[in-house]
Backbone as a chain_set.jsonl record, in Angstrom:
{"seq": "XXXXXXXXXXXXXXXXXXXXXXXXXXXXXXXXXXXXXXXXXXXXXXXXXXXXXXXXXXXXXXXXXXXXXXX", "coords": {"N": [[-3.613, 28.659, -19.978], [-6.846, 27.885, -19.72], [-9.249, 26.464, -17.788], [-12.629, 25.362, -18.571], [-15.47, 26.041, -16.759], [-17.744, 23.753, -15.84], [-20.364, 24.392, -14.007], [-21.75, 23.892, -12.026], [-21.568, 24.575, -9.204], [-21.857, 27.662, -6.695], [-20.864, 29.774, -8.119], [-20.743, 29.108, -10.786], [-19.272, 27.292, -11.839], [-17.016, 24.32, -11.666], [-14.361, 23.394, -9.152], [-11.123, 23.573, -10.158], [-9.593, 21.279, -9.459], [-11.919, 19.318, -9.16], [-12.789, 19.199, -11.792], [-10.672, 18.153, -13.173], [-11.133, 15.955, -11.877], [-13.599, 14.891, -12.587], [-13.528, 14.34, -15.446], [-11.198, 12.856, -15.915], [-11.999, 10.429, -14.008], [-11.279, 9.323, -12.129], [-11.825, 7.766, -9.696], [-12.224, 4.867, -10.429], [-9.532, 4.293, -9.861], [-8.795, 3.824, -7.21], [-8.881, 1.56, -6.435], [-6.741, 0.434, -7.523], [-4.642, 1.674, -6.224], [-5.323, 0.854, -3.535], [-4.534, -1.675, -3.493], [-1.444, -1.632, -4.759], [-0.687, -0.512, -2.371], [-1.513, -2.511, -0.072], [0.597, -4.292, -0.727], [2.635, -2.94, -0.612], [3.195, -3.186, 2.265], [3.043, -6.014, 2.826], [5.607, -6.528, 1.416], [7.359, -5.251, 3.254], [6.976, -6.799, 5.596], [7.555, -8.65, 4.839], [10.672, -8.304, 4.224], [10.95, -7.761, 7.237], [10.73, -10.299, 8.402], [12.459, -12.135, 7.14], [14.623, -10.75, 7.696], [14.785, -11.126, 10.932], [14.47, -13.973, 11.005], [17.493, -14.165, 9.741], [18.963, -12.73, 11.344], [18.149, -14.295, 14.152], [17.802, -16.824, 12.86], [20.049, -18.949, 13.468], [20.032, -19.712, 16.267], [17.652, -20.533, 16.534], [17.737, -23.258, 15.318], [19.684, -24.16, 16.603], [18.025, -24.623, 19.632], [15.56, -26.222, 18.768], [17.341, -28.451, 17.809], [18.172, -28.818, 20.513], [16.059, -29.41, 22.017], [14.63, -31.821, 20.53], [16.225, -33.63, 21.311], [16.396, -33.853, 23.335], [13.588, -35.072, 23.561]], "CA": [[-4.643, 27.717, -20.361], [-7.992, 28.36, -18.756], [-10.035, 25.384, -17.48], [-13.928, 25.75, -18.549], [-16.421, 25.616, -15.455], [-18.864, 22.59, -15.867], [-21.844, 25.336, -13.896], [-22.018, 23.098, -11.105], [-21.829, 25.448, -7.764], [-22.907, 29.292, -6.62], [-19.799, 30.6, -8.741], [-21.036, 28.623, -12.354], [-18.635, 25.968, -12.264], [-16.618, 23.2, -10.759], [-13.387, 24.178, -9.37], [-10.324, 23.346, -11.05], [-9.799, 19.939, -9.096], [-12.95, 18.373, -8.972], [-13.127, 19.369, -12.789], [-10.129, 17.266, -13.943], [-11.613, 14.02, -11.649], [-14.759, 14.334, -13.548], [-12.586, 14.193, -16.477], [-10.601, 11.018, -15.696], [-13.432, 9.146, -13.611], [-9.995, 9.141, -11.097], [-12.727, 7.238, -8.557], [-11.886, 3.792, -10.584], [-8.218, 4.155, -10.074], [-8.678, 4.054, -6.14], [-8.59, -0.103, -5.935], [-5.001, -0.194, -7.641], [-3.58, 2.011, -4.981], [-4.943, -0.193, -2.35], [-3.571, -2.881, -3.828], [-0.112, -1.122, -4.38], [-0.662, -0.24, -0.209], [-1.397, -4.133, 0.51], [1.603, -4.958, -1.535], [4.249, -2.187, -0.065], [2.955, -3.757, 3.627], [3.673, -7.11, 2.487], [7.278, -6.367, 1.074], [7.794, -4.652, 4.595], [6.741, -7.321, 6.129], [8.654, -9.981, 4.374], [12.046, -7.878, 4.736], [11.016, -7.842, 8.647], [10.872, -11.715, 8.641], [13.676, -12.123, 6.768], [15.929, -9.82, 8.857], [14.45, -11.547, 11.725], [15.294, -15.15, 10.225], [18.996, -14.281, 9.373], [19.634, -13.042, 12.857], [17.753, -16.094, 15.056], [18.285, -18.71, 12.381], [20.962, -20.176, 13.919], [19.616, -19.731, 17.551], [16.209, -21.156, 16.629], [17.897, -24.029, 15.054], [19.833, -24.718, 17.941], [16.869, -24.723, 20.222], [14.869, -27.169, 18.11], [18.047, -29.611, 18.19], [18.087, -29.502, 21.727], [14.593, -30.104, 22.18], [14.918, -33.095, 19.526], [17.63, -34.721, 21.705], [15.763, -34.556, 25.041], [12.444, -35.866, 23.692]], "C": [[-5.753, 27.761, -19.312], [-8.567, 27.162, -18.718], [-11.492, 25.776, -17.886], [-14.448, 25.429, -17.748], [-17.46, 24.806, -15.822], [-20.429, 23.398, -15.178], [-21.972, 24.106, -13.066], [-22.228, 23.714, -9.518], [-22.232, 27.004, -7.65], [-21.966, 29.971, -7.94], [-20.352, 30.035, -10.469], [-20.335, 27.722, -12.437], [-17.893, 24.766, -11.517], [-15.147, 23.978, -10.085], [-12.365, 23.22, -9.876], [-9.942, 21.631, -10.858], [-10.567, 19.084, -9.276], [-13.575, 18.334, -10.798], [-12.278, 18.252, -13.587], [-10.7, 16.078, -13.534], [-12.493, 13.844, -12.463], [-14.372, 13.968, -14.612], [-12.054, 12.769, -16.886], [-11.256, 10.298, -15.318], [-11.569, 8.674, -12.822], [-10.807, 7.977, -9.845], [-12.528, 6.018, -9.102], [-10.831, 3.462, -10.105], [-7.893, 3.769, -8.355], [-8.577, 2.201, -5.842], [-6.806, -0.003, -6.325], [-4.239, 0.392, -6.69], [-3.737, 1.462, -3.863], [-4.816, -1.236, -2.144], [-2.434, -2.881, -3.402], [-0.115, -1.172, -2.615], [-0.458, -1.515, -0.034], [-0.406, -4.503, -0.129], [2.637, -4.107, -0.836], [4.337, -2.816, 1.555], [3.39, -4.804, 3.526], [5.16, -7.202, 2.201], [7.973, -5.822, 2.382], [7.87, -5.734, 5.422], [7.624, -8.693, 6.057], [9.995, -9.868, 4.714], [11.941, -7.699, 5.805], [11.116, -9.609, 8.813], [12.282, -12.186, 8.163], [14.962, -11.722, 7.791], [15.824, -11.077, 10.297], [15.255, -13.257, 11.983], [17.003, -15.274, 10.221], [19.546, -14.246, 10.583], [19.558, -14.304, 13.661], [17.747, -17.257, 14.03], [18.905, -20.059, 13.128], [20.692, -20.683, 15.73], [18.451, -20.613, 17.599], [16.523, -22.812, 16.275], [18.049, -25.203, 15.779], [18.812, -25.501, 18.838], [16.188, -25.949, 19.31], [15.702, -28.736, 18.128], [18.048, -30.171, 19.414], [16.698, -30.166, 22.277], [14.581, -31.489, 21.634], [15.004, -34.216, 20.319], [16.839, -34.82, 22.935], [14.551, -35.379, 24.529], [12.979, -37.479, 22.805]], "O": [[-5.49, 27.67, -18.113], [-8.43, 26.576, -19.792], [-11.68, 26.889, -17.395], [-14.184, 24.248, -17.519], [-18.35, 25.524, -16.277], [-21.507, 23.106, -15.695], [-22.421, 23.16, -13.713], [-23.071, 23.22, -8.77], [-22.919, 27.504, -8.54], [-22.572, 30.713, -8.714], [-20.225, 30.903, -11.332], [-20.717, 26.983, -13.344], [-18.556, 24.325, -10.579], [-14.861, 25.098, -10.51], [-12.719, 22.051, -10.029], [-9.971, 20.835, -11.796], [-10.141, 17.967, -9.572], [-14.546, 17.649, -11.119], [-12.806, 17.537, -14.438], [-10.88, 15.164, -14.339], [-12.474, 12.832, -13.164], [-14.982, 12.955, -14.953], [-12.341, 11.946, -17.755], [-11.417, 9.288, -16.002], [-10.918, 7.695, -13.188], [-10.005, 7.397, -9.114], [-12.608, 5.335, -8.081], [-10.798, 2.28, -9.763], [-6.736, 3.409, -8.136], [-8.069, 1.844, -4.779], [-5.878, -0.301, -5.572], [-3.239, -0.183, -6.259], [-2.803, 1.374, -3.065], [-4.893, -1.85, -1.08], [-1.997, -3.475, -2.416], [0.526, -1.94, -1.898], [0.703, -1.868, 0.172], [-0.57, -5.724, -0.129], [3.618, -4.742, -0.45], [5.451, -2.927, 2.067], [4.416, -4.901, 4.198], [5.845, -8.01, 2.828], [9.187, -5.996, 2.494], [8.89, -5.755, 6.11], [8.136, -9.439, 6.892], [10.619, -10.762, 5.288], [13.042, -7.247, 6.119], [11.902, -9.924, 9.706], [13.118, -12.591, 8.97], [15.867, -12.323, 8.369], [16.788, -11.799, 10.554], [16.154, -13.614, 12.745], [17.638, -16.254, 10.609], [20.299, -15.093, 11.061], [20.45, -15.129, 13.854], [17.696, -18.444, 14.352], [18.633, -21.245, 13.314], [21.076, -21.726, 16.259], [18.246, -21.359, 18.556], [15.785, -23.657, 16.779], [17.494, -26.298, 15.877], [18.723, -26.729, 18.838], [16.947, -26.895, 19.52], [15.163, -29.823, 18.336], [17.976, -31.372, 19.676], [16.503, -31.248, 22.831], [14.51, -32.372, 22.489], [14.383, -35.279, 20.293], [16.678, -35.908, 23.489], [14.442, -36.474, 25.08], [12.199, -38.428, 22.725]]}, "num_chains": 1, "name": "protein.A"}
């Protein structure tokens, strides 16, 4: 299956890449992936708090009781 050249550079056409973006208009599609990105950072971020949480829960708790009790 041969791609047709659009006649855009020295050679007559586009090359095979820059032929399908023109195609799709792929240059809209570039917000949802840095969405997706701000969203896989977030889920990283949450399962680091989390983790974080489960371990010092009970340490932080502590701490806060004793504080409590002296003031």
């Amino acid at each position: 299956m041969a791609i047709r050249p659009l006649g855009n550079n020295k050679s007559g056409g586009l090359r095979n890449m820059e032929y399908i973006k023109a195609i799709l208009a792929l240059r809209g599609y570039r917000r949802g992936q840095t969405m997706t990105e701000y969203a896989l950072i977030l889920a990283a971020v949450a399962v680091v708090v989390f983790a974080g949480y489960q371990l010092l829960g009970t340490d932080i708790n502590t701490l806060l009781s004793s504080v409590d009790t002296k003031l």
